[in-house]
C-alpha positions, 0 to 999 in steps of 0.5 A, spaced: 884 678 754 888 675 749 884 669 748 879 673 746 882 677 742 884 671 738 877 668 738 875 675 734 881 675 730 882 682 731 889 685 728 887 692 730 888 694 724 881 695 720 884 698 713 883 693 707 883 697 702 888 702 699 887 710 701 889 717 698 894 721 703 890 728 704 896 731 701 894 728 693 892 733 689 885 730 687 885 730 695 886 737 697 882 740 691 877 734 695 878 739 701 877 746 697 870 743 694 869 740 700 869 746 704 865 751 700 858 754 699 858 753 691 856 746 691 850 748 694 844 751 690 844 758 694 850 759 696 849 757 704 852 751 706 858 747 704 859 739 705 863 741 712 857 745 714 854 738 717 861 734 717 867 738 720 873 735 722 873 739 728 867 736 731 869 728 729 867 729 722 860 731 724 856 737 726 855 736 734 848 736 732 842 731 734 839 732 727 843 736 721 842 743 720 844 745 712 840 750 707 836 757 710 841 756 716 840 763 720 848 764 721 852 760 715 858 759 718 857 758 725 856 750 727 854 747 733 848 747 737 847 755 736 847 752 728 838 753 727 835 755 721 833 762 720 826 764 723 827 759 729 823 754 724 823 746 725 829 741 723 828 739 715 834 734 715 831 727 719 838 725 720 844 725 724 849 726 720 853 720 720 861 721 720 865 722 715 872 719 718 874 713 716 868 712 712 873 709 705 874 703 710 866 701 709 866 695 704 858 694 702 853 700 705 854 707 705 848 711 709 843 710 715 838 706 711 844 703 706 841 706 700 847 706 697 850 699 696 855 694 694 854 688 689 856 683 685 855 687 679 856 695 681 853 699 685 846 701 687 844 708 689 837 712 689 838 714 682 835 707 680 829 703 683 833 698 688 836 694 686 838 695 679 845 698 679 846 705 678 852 706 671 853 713 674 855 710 681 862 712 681 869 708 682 867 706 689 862 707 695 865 713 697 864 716 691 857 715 690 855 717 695 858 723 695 853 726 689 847 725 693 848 731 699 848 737 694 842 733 691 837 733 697 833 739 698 833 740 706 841 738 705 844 742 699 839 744 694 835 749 697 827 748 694 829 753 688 835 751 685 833 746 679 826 746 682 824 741 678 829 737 676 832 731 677 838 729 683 842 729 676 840 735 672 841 738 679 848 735 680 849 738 673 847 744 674 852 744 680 857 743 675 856 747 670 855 754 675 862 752 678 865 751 672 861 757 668 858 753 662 852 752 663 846 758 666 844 756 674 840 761 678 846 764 683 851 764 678 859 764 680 862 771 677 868 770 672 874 769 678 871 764 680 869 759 674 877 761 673 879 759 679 876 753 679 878 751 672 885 753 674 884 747 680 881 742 676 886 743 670 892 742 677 889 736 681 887 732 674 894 734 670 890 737 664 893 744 662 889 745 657 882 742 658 875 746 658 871 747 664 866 742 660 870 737 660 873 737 667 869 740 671 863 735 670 859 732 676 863 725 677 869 729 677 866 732 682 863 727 687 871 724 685 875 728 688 870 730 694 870 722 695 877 723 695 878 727 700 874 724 705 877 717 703 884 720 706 881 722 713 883 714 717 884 715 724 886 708 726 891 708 730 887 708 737 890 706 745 886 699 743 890 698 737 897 699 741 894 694 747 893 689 740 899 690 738 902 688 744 902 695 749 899 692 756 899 699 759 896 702 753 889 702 756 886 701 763 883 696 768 877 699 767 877 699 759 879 691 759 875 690 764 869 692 759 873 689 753 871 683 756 864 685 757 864 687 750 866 681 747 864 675 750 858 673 750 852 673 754 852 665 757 860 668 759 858 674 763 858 679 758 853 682 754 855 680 745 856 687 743 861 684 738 855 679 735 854 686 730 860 690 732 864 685 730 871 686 727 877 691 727 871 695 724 867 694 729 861 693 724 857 688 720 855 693 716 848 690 717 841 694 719 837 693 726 831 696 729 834 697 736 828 701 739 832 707 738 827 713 740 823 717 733 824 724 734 825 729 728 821 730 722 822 723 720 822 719 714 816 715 712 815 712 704 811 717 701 811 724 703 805 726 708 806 718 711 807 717 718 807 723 722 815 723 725 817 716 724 823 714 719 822 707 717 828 706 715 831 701 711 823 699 709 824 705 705 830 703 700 828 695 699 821 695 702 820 689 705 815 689 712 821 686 716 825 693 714 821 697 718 825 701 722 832 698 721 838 702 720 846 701 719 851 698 724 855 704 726 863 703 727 865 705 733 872 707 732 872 714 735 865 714 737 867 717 743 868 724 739 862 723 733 856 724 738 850 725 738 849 718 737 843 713 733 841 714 727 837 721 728 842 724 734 836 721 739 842 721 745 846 726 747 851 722 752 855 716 750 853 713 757 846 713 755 847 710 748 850 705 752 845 703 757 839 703 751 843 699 748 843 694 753 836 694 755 832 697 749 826 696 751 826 700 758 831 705 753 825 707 748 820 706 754 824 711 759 827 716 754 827 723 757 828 728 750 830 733 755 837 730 754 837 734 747 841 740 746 839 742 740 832 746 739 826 746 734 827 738 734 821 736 733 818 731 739 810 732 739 808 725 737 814 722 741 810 718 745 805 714 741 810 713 735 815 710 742 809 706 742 809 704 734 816 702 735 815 697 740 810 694 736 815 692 730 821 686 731 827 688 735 833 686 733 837 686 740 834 683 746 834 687 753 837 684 759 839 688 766 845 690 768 849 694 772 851 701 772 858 700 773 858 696 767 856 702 763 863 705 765 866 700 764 863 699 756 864 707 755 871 706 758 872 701 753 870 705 747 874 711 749 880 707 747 877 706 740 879 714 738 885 716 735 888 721 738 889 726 732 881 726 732 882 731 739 888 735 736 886 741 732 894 741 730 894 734 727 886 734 724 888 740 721 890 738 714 883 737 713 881 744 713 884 749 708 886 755 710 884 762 710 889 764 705 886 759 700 879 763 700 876 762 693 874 770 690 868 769 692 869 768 699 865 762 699 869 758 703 866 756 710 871 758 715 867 755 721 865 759 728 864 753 733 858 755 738 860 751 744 
């Protein structure tokens, strides 16, 4: 094994850039936006709604439940949107932990990227540069949840603006200057104010000068950027601790890591680093459910097409992002659009794609009203294109192996409600409108 991990070149430790602590003062105003309704346009959802700390920084959900949900503050699978209606988002919510620690694309389809020159996003065609981006990754990203319809926005707010007058609008209703619909009453602009003036040292500053949607989307990146859960079982055994994982764990680390000549099955040819990603787009098969995403509205029934939809190049077609692994073990469901429920079956798909899609059985899903009708002939349109991952038999007990593996990969803070809670606010932090989501967790 220690070969292996030499020609990897693996430390263990994945972090290369500097991150804030939870308890900076931008990081923990981060906290408060991050848990409240007001940046969304009716007042029904928060960014925690759909990335919990508490559920691995996702929701547990197939595919993200975000405005008209029928109970606002409860998560999990009995989260369904009100009058039992279909899915809206076409997405698995993608984690939040560690997110600081990506360096080139944030989002399944990498709409938001870095290059030589800035930082790209869908605010400009691709891939002009976005001047509006923000200091970092993270912070670009940030700004485009409270801008999407089935997410944050709701179908009325800002109706017919666009992503930046609705951020805008969202700044000036929580700072008080500026008429939006669902206005904030007078204690909570206060409120509000008086954390931005203490996050950002500015006593004196007026709302319209600090309570701005790049202000915003700062602190809320800087509260994401705080949550690294790094120091995994994988890592001490790195580091030197023999005992810190098991025979059947090393047993699929080898099988991870070598290559298929070796005996083993390559997964580190894209799970590849101390990140465990290249941060590159593939089309592994993955079965298309949910409402999907074609490149214009009305387009291909339920399929999502993609990184097609951000460089429009034919051969994009139904590729998405490298995930990293680190704590995939509490992040499910898995794929780009929660098409698996277990990580044994994520697994096994991912070594034979092909029978993967072929034999997908979607009574596997736990959540309700994900849309399946034309699964069967878009399982068959994604079979047409270009896999990335060729299939090749193998046997079960590998699968354990591999999933024994990657449990090691999680940070035990992540399982522990008294370590991840610095990353929820308390009830006693509740704004004068009680818009802070104090989650309850369905199952």
């Amino acid at each position: 094994m220690s070969e292996v991990i030499k020609q990897q070149g693996l430390t263990g430790n994945p972090v290369r850039t500097s991150t804030p602590s939870i308890d900076s003062p931008k990081a923990q105003l981060g906290m408060l936006l991050f848990f409240n309704k007001a940046l969304s346009g009716n007042l029904d959802v928060a960014c925690a709604s759909c990335h919990h700390p508490l559920l691995g920084g996702g929701d547990n959900l197939s595919l993200s439940v975000g405005v008209d949900a029928a109970d606002p503050d409860l998560l999990g699978h009995g989260r369904v949107v009100g009058g039992n209606q279909a899915i809206g988002v076409p997405r698995n919510a993608p984690t939040t932990f560690n997110i600081g620690l990506w360096q080139q694309v944030m989002f399944h389809d990498g709409r938001v990227a870095q290059v030589t020159d800035g930082i790209t996003t869908p605010d400009k065609d691709f891939p002009r540069v976005d001047p509006l981006a923000g200091r970092n990754l993270v912070h670009a990203q940030a700004r485009f949840p409270i801008t999407s319809v089935a997410e944050m926005r709701g179908k009325q707010f800002d109706k017919h603006g666009t992503a930046q007058s609705c951020r805008e609008a969202l700044a000036g209703r929580l700072g008080g200057y500026q008429k939006a619909p669902k206005a904030l009453q007078k204690a909570a602009t206060r409120y509000w104010l008086d954390a931005f003036r203490q996050a950002y040292n500015s006593p004196t500053a007026s709302p319209k000068a600090l309570i701005t949607e790049q202000n915003i989307a700062e602190v809320l990146a800087e509260y994401q950027r705080s949550q690294v859960f790094v120091n995994n079982p994988w890592r001490s055994y790195i580091n030197g601790d023999l005992d810190a994982i098991n025979t059947t764990a090393k047993q699929g680390a080898l099988l991870f890591f070598k290559g298929r000549d070796q005996g083993g099955y390559a997964c580190a040819s894209c799970h590849r680093g101390d990140f465990f990603t290249d941060e590159g787009f593939h089309n592994i098969l993955l079965p298309p459910l949910g409402p999907g995403k074609a490149a214009q509205e009305g387009g291909a029934t339920q399929l999502d097409l993609g990184r097609f939809l951000v460089t429009q190049r034919e051969e994009d077609k139904f590729r998405f992002r490298t995930p990293s692994l680190l704590n995939v073990e509490v992040t499910g469901p898995w794929g780009h659009n929660g098409a698996y429920t277990s990580l044994d079956a994520m697994v096994a798909h991912m070594l034979h794609p092909f029978n993967g899609a072929i034999y997908y059985d979607s009574a596997q899903l736990r959540q309700p009203n994900v849309q399946t009708q034309h699964l069967r002939e878009n399982i068959r349109e994604i079979l047409r294109s270009n896999s990335d991952l060729s299939g090749q038999g193998y046997e079960e007990q590998h699968v354990r192996q591999l999933v024994a593996f990657l449990q090691t990969l999680t940070d035990p803070c992540t399982r522990k409600k008294e370590c991840i809670g610095k990353w929820v606010p308390t009830a006693e932090r509740q704004d004068p409108m009680g818009l802070q989501l104090n989650a309850r967790f369905s199952d």
